[in-house]
Structures are given as structure tokens and as C-alpha cells.
ZALO-607379 format. One record per residue (C-alpha): residue number from 1; residue in one letter; x, y, z. Coordinates in nm, 3 decimals. Layout:
N
<NUM; A; <X; Y; Z>>,
...
REM end
This chain:
71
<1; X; <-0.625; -0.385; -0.950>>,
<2; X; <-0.360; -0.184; -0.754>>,
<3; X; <-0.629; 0.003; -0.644>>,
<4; X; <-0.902; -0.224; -0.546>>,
<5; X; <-0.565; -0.372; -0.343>>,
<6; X; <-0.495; -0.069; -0.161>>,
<7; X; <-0.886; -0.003; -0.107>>,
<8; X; <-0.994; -0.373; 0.038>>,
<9; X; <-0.677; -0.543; 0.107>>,
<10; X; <-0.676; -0.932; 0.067>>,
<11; X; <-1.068; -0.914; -0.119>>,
<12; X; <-0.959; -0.836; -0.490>>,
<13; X; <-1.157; -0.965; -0.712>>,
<14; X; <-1.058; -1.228; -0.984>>,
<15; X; <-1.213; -0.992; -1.212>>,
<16; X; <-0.968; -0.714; -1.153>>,
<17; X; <-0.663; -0.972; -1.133>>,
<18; X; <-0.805; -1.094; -1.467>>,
<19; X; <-0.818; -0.735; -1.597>>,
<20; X; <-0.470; -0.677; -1.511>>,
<21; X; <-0.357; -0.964; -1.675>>,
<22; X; <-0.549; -0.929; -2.034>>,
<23; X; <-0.431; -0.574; -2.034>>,
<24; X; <-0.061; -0.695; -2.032>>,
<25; X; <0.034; -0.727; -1.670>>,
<26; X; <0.251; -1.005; -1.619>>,
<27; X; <0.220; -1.268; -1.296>>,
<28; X; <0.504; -1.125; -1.141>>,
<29; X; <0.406; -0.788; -1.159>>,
<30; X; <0.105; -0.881; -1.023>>,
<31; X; <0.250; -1.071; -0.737>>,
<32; X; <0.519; -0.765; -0.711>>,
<33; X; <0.227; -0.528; -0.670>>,
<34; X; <0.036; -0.822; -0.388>>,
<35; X; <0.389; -0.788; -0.197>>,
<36; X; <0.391; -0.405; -0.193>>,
<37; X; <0.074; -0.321; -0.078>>,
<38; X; <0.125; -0.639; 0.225>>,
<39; X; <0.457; -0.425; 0.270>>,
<40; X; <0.332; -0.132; 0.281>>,
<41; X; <0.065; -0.253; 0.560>>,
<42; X; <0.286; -0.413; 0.773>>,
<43; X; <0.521; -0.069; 0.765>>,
<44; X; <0.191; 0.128; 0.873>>,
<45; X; <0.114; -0.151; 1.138>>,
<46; X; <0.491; -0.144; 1.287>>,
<47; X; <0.490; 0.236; 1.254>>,
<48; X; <0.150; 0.263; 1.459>>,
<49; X; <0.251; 0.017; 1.736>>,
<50; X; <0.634; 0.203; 1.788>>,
<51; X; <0.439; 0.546; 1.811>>,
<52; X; <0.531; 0.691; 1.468>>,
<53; X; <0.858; 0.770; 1.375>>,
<54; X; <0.934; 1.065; 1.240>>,
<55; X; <0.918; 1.113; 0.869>>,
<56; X; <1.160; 1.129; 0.641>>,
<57; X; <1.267; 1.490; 0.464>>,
<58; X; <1.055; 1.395; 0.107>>,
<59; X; <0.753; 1.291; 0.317>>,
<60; X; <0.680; 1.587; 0.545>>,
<61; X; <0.538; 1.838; 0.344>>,
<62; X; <0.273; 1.475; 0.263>>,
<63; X; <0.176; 1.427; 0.628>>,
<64; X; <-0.136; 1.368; 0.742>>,
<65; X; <-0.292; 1.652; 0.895>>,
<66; X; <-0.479; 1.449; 1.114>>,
<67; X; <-0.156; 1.291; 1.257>>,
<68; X; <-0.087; 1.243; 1.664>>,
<69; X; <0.263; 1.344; 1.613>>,
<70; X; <0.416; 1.522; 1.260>>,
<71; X; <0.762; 1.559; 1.308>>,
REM end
């Protein structure tokens, strides 16, 4: 589900929701993973619009390649 969240943002299916849950996933967990993932977006969409910060010590050696600016 976390997956399919990441992948198509607010189209998860009920299927994979439904998965989630049978295999043991609690509602809160779910909605815990839902906040992250909006979170994490917004983060990205804040970080795009101020230019992109620099990156924090754990993240550099993760950077994107493909980035305008790696710090």
C-alpha cells in the first residue's frame, strides 16, 4: 500500500488499503503512513519552490545525481 502511495499519490486503491488491513495493519498505521507520504510531498514541494536547501550530512552521499544544486 505504502508503495502504490508513494507511486500514485491520492489514487490507492481500496484493494491495497484492504490488503494492508487483512494482513494486520491497523487504521492508524494506515492513516500514519497517508500522513507521511502527504508530508513528505509537501517537504519536496516547499523544498522545490525555496530553491533546495542544502542537505543534511546523512543525506548527501543519497543525492540525486540529476540535482540543480547538491550541496
Amino acid at each position: 500500500m505504502a508503495g502504490r502511495l508513494g507511486l500514485y499519490r491520492d489514487q490507492v486503491d481500496d484493494e491495497s488499503v484492504h490488503r494492508a488491513a487483512t494482513a494486520g495493519v491497523s487504521t492508524a498505521r494506515i492513516l500514519d503512513v497517508v500522513a507521511e507520504c502527504a508530508f513528505a510531498t509537501l517537504v519536496g514541494m516547499v523544498d522545490n519552490l525555496a530553491g533546495r536547501g542544502p542537505l543534511d550530512e546523512l543525506l548527501r552521499p543519497r543525492a540525486w545525481a540529476g540535482a540543480s544544486r547538491v550541496p
